[in-house]
N, C-alpha and C positions, 0 to 999 in steps of 0.2 A: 501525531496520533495515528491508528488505525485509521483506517479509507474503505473507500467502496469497492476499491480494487480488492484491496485482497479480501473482505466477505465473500465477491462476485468470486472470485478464484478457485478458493476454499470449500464452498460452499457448491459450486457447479461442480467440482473433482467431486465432491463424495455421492451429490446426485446422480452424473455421468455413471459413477461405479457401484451404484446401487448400495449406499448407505445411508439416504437422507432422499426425503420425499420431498417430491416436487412441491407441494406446497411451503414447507416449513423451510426449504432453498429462499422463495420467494417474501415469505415472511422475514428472512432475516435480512434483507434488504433494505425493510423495512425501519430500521435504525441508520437509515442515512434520507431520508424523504418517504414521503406518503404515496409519493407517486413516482415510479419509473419507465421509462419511455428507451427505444432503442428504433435506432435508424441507421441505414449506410452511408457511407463517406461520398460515395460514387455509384455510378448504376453498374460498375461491374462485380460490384459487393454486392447491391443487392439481387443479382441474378442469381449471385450462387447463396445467398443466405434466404434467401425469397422474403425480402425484408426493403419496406420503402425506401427512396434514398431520402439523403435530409431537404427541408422545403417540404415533400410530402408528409400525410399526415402517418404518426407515429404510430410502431410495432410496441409490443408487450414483453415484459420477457419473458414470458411463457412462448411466444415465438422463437426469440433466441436462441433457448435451452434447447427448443425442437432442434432445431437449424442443429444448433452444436452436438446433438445427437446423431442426427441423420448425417454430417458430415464426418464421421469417425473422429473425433475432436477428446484424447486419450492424456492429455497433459495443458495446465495451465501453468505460466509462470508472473510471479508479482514483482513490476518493475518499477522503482519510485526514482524518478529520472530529476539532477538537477542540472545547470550548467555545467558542461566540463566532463561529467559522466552520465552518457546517453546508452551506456552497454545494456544490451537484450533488446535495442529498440529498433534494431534491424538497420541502420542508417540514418541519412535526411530523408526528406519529406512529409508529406501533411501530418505523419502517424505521429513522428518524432516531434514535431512543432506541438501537434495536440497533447500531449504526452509533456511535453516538459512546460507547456501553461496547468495544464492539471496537476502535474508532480508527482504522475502516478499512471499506470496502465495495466492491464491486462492481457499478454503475452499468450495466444495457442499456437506454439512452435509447430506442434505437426502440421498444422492446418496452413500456418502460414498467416495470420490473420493477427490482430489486435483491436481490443477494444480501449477505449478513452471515456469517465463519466464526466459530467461537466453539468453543474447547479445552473439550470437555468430560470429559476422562481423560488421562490420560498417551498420548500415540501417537494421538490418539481425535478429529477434526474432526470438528464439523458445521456445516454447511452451510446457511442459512435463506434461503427467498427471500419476499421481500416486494412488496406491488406500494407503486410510487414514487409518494405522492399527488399532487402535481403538476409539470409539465417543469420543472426547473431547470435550465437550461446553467451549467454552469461556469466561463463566459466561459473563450476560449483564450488560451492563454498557450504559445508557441512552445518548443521545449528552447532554444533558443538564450539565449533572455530570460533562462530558468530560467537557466541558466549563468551567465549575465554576474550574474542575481542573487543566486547561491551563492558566486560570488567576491565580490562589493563586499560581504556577509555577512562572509562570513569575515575580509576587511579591515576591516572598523567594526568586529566583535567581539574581535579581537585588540588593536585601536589600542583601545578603550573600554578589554579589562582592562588593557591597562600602564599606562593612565593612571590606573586605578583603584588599581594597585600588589595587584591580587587574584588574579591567576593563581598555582593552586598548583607548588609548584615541588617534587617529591618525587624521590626516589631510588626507577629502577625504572618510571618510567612506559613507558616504552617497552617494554619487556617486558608490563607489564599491560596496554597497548594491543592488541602483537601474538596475546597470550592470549584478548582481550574479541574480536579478528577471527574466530579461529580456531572458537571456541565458540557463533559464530552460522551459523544455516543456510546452504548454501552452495548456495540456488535453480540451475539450468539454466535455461538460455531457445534458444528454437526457431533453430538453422540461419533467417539471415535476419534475425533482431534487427539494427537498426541501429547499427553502431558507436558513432556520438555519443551514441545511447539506455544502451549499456552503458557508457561512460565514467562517463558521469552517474551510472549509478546504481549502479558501481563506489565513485566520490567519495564519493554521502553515505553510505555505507555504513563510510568510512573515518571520516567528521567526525561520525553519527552514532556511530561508538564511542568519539569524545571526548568527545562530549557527555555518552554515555553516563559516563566516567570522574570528568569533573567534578564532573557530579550527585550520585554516589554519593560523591563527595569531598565535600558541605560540610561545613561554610561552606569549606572549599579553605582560600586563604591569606587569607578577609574577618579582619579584624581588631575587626568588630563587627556589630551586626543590621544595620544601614544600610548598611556595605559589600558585608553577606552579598547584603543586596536591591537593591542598585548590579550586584553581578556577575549574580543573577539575571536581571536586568532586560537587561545587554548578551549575555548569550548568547540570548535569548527571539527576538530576529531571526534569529539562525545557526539556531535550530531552526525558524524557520517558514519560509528558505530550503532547509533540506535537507527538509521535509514537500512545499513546491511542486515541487521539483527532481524528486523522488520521483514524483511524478505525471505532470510533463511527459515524465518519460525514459519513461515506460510508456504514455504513451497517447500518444505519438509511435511509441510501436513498432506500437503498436493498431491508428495511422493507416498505417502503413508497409505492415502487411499485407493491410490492406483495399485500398489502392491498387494492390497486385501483382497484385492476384484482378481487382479493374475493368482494368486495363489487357492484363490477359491474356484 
Protein backbone atom coordinates (compact mmCIF):
# COMPACT_ATOMS: atom_id res chain seq x y z
CA UNK A 1 0.00 0.00 0.00
CA UNK A 2 0.90 3.69 0.05
CA UNK A 3 3.09 4.81 3.24
CA UNK A 4 3.96 7.58 5.23
CA UNK A 5 6.90 8.02 3.22
CA UNK A 6 5.81 9.00 0.44
CA UNK A 7 2.78 11.51 1.61
CA UNK A 8 5.96 12.93 3.92
CA UNK A 9 7.81 13.16 0.44
CA UNK A 10 5.13 14.51 -1.65
CA UNK A 11 3.67 16.54 0.33
CA UNK A 12 6.91 18.37 1.88
CA UNK A 13 8.07 18.93 -2.12
CA UNK A 14 5.03 21.00 -3.00
CA UNK A 15 5.15 22.82 0.62
CA UNK A 16 9.00 23.45 0.14
CA UNK A 17 8.00 24.92 -3.45
CA UNK A 18 5.22 26.90 -2.56
CA UNK A 19 2.24 24.90 -3.56
CA UNK A 20 0.49 23.45 -0.70
CA UNK A 21 0.11 25.18 2.80
CA UNK A 22 1.81 24.31 5.69
CA UNK A 23 -1.17 23.17 7.30
CA UNK A 24 -2.99 21.07 4.71
CA UNK A 25 1.07 19.28 4.41
CA UNK A 26 0.34 18.46 8.03
CA UNK A 27 -3.13 17.50 7.86
CA UNK A 28 -2.45 15.02 5.22
CA UNK A 29 -0.38 13.20 7.46
CA UNK A 30 -3.03 12.76 9.22
CA UNK A 31 -4.13 9.57 7.39
CA UNK A 32 -1.46 7.52 8.82
CA UNK A 33 -1.97 8.48 12.85
CA UNK A 34 -3.35 11.15 14.93
CA UNK A 35 -0.30 12.06 16.10
CA UNK A 36 3.13 12.56 14.72
CA UNK A 37 6.22 13.05 16.60
CA UNK A 38 9.97 13.47 15.05
CA UNK A 39 13.29 13.13 16.73
CA UNK A 40 17.23 12.65 15.75
CA UNK A 41 19.05 9.50 15.54
CA UNK A 42 21.99 11.15 17.22
CA UNK A 43 23.04 14.42 18.70
CA UNK A 44 24.90 15.42 15.52
CA UNK A 45 21.48 15.40 13.79
CA UNK A 46 20.04 17.16 16.20
CA UNK A 47 22.49 20.08 16.20
CA UNK A 48 22.09 20.79 12.70
CA UNK A 49 18.04 19.98 12.51
CA UNK A 50 17.71 21.76 16.01
CA UNK A 51 15.66 18.81 16.83
CA UNK A 52 15.73 16.48 20.23
CA UNK A 53 17.64 13.33 19.86
CA UNK A 54 15.64 10.19 20.58
CA UNK A 55 15.05 9.31 24.54
CA UNK A 56 14.34 13.23 24.68
CA UNK A 57 11.01 14.49 24.51
CA UNK A 58 9.62 14.80 21.01
CA UNK A 59 9.78 17.58 18.13
CA UNK A 60 6.56 18.28 15.76
CA UNK A 61 6.62 18.31 12.34
CA UNK A 62 6.01 21.67 12.19
CA UNK A 63 9.65 21.63 13.37
CA UNK A 64 10.81 19.58 10.83
CA UNK A 65 9.44 21.29 7.82
CA UNK A 66 11.10 24.53 9.51
CA UNK A 67 14.48 22.63 9.79
CA UNK A 68 13.97 21.40 6.06
CA UNK A 69 13.33 24.84 5.05
CA UNK A 70 16.10 26.63 6.64
CA UNK A 71 18.43 23.92 5.51
CA UNK A 72 18.07 24.53 1.61
CA UNK A 73 16.47 20.96 1.46
CA UNK A 74 15.27 21.30 -2.65
CA UNK A 75 14.56 17.34 -3.51
CA UNK A 76 12.88 14.46 -1.70
CA UNK A 77 13.27 10.93 -2.78
CA UNK A 78 10.90 7.66 -1.85
CA UNK A 79 12.83 4.58 -1.00
CA UNK A 80 10.83 1.37 -0.05
CA UNK A 81 13.87 -0.91 0.72
CA UNK A 82 13.58 -4.86 0.90
CA UNK A 83 16.35 -7.37 1.48
CA UNK A 84 18.77 -7.51 -1.30
CA UNK A 85 17.74 -4.07 -2.67
CA UNK A 86 18.94 -1.21 -0.33
CA UNK A 87 19.66 1.37 -3.41
CA UNK A 88 19.07 5.18 -2.48
CA UNK A 89 19.81 4.13 1.11
CA UNK A 90 23.31 5.53 1.04
CA UNK A 91 24.91 2.14 2.45
CA UNK A 92 24.90 0.29 5.92
CA UNK A 93 24.23 1.63 8.87
CA UNK A 94 21.52 2.67 11.39
CA UNK A 95 19.70 4.60 8.48
CA UNK A 96 19.69 1.47 6.30
CA UNK A 97 18.76 -0.98 9.18
CA UNK A 98 15.94 1.47 10.17
CA UNK A 99 14.79 1.79 6.72
CA UNK A 100 14.57 -1.80 5.77
CA UNK A 101 12.49 -2.91 9.31
CA UNK A 102 10.23 0.09 8.11
CA UNK A 103 10.22 -0.97 4.31
CA UNK A 104 10.36 2.46 3.46
CA UNK A 105 12.21 5.98 3.93
CA UNK A 106 12.47 9.26 2.94
CA UNK A 107 15.72 10.24 0.98
CA UNK A 108 16.87 14.44 1.11
CA UNK A 109 19.79 13.69 -1.40
CA UNK A 110 20.89 17.32 -1.25
CA UNK A 111 20.88 17.61 2.30
CA UNK A 112 22.38 14.36 2.85
CA UNK A 113 19.98 13.34 5.59
CA UNK A 114 17.01 10.63 5.83
CA UNK A 115 14.21 10.13 7.58
CA UNK A 116 12.48 6.57 8.77
CA UNK A 117 8.44 6.63 10.35
CA UNK A 118 8.07 3.96 12.65
CA UNK A 119 4.17 3.10 14.60
CA UNK A 120 5.18 3.38 17.82
CA UNK A 121 1.31 3.16 19.66
CA UNK A 122 -1.91 3.04 18.11
CA UNK A 123 -2.51 6.62 16.31
CA UNK A 124 1.22 7.37 17.46
CA UNK A 125 4.27 8.18 14.43
CA UNK A 126 7.56 8.76 14.84
CA UNK A 127 9.47 10.29 12.85
CA UNK A 128 13.65 9.59 12.93
CA UNK A 129 16.17 11.27 10.94
CA UNK A 130 19.30 9.95 10.15
CA UNK A 131 22.21 11.28 8.27
CA UNK A 132 22.75 9.19 4.85
CA UNK A 133 26.33 7.63 5.09
CA UNK A 134 27.12 8.02 1.65
CA UNK A 135 25.41 9.66 -1.92
CA UNK A 136 23.65 6.74 -3.44
CA UNK A 137 21.42 7.74 -6.63
CA UNK A 138 18.93 5.58 -7.26
CA UNK A 139 19.63 5.61 -10.76
CA UNK A 140 16.16 7.13 -12.51
CA UNK A 141 13.78 5.26 -13.76
CA UNK A 142 11.06 7.45 -15.60
CA UNK A 143 6.97 6.78 -14.56
CA UNK A 144 6.44 5.84 -17.84
CA UNK A 145 9.16 2.83 -17.73
CA UNK A 146 7.54 2.12 -14.34
CA UNK A 147 4.14 1.76 -16.19
CA UNK A 148 5.00 -0.13 -19.14
CA UNK A 149 6.86 -2.31 -16.35
CA UNK A 150 3.84 -2.89 -13.94
CA UNK A 151 1.79 -3.97 -17.03
CA UNK A 152 4.37 -6.63 -18.79
CA UNK A 153 4.24 -7.60 -14.62
CA UNK A 154 1.01 -8.14 -14.40
CA UNK A 155 1.00 -10.05 -17.92
CA UNK A 156 3.91 -12.63 -16.97
CA UNK A 157 2.32 -13.12 -13.49
CA UNK A 158 -1.01 -13.88 -14.66
CA UNK A 159 0.28 -16.09 -17.69
CA UNK A 160 2.91 -17.84 -15.10
CA UNK A 161 -0.10 -18.72 -12.58
CA UNK A 162 -2.44 -20.44 -15.32
CA UNK A 163 0.18 -22.19 -16.46
CA UNK A 164 0.94 -23.24 -13.18
CA UNK A 165 -2.76 -24.12 -12.78
CA UNK A 166 -2.32 -22.26 -8.98
CA UNK A 167 -4.45 -19.17 -9.04
CA UNK A 168 -6.97 -19.44 -6.23
CA UNK A 169 -10.29 -19.43 -7.30
CA UNK A 170 -12.77 -18.87 -4.23
CA UNK A 171 -16.28 -17.59 -3.72
CA UNK A 172 -16.38 -13.88 -2.58
CA UNK A 173 -13.08 -12.63 -3.66
CA UNK A 174 -14.23 -9.70 -4.93
CA UNK A 175 -16.04 -8.41 -2.20
CA UNK A 176 -12.82 -9.24 0.16
CA UNK A 177 -10.94 -7.19 -2.50
CA UNK A 178 -13.31 -4.28 -2.46
CA UNK A 179 -13.21 -4.68 1.85
CA UNK A 180 -9.08 -4.99 1.73
CA UNK A 181 -9.53 -1.36 -0.57
CA UNK A 182 -11.62 0.32 1.76
CA UNK A 183 -9.69 -0.63 5.00
CA UNK A 184 -6.52 0.85 3.82
CA UNK A 185 -5.54 4.71 4.31
CA UNK A 186 -7.01 6.87 1.94
CA UNK A 187 -3.71 9.43 1.68
CA UNK A 188 -4.59 13.18 0.00
CA UNK A 189 -2.01 14.70 -2.20
CA UNK A 190 -1.35 18.41 -3.01
CA UNK A 191 -3.72 20.33 -5.85
CA UNK A 192 -0.91 19.96 -8.60
CA UNK A 193 0.12 16.20 -8.28
CA UNK A 194 0.51 14.94 -11.74
CA UNK A 195 -2.24 12.88 -13.24
CA UNK A 196 -0.01 9.99 -14.54
CA UNK A 197 1.70 10.20 -10.94
CA UNK A 198 -1.83 9.46 -9.31
CA UNK A 199 -2.92 6.85 -11.77
CA UNK A 200 0.09 4.94 -10.88
CA UNK A 201 -0.21 4.98 -7.75
CA UNK A 202 -4.05 4.56 -7.82
CA UNK A 203 -3.04 0.96 -9.90
CA UNK A 204 -0.67 -0.42 -7.34
CA UNK A 205 -2.67 0.29 -4.63
CA UNK A 206 -5.45 -1.82 -6.54
CA UNK A 207 -2.73 -4.83 -7.37
CA UNK A 208 -1.18 -4.37 -4.04
CA UNK A 209 -4.41 -5.47 -2.34
CA UNK A 210 -4.25 -8.69 -4.48
CA UNK A 211 -1.21 -9.33 -3.61
CA UNK A 212 -2.17 -8.59 -0.42
CA UNK A 213 -5.34 -11.40 -0.76
CA UNK A 214 -3.05 -14.06 -2.25
CA UNK A 215 -0.47 -13.95 0.36
CA UNK A 216 -2.86 -14.20 3.10
CA UNK A 217 -4.37 -17.12 0.97
CA UNK A 218 -1.80 -19.81 0.92
CA UNK A 219 -0.75 -22.06 -0.52
CA UNK A 220 -4.02 -20.50 -2.57
CA UNK A 221 -4.90 -23.33 -5.12
CA UNK A 222 -0.76 -24.93 -4.94
CA UNK A 223 -1.41 -28.32 -4.88
CA UNK A 224 1.99 -29.04 -3.12
CA UNK A 225 5.23 -27.29 -1.58
CA UNK A 226 6.85 -26.99 -5.08
CA UNK A 227 3.78 -25.38 -6.58
CA UNK A 228 3.10 -23.41 -3.38
CA UNK A 229 6.96 -22.06 -4.26
CA UNK A 230 6.28 -22.01 -8.18
CA UNK A 231 3.47 -19.49 -7.38
CA UNK A 232 5.49 -17.66 -4.84
CA UNK A 233 8.08 -17.24 -7.12
CA UNK A 234 5.75 -15.87 -10.24
CA UNK A 235 4.04 -13.22 -8.23
CA UNK A 236 7.71 -12.04 -6.66
CA UNK A 237 8.01 -9.83 -9.92
CA UNK A 238 4.35 -8.17 -9.76
CA UNK A 239 5.53 -7.10 -6.23
CA UNK A 240 8.72 -5.73 -7.19
CA UNK A 241 6.85 -3.98 -10.18
CA UNK A 242 4.33 -2.33 -8.05
CA UNK A 243 7.32 -1.35 -5.09
CA UNK A 244 9.30 0.45 -8.43
CA UNK A 245 6.02 1.90 -9.76
CA UNK A 246 5.39 3.12 -6.23
CA UNK A 247 8.38 5.18 -6.24
CA UNK A 248 8.48 6.43 -9.61
CA UNK A 249 4.77 7.78 -9.33
CA UNK A 250 5.97 9.87 -6.16
CA UNK A 251 9.13 11.14 -6.90
CA UNK A 252 7.90 12.24 -10.32
CA UNK A 253 5.40 14.10 -8.55
CA UNK A 254 8.68 15.47 -6.29
CA UNK A 255 10.14 16.28 -9.74
CA UNK A 256 6.94 17.92 -10.85
CA UNK A 257 6.87 20.41 -8.08
CA UNK A 258 10.29 21.35 -8.01
CA UNK A 259 10.22 22.34 -11.67
CA UNK A 260 6.90 24.66 -11.20
CA UNK A 261 8.93 26.50 -8.34
CA UNK A 262 12.27 26.81 -10.91
CA UNK A 263 10.22 27.82 -13.65
CA UNK A 264 8.18 30.26 -11.91
Amino acid sequence: MCCPSATLAVWSSAWLHGAAASDNALDALLAWGEAHEVVAAEQSVADVFDLPVTGDFPATPVQLFTALRKLGATDARLVLPVPGDVRGLGGGGPFTEAALRAGEAVVFPGLGYGLVPHVIAEGLVRWTVYPVATESPLGHLGIADAEHGLTDAIRDSAGALQSLDVASDRPGVRAELSAKLRSRPAPDWPPGTPGRALRVLQRTEEIGAILALANADEPGGALSASAATRRADALRPLSEAVRTARCAAVNEAVRVFADQANRS
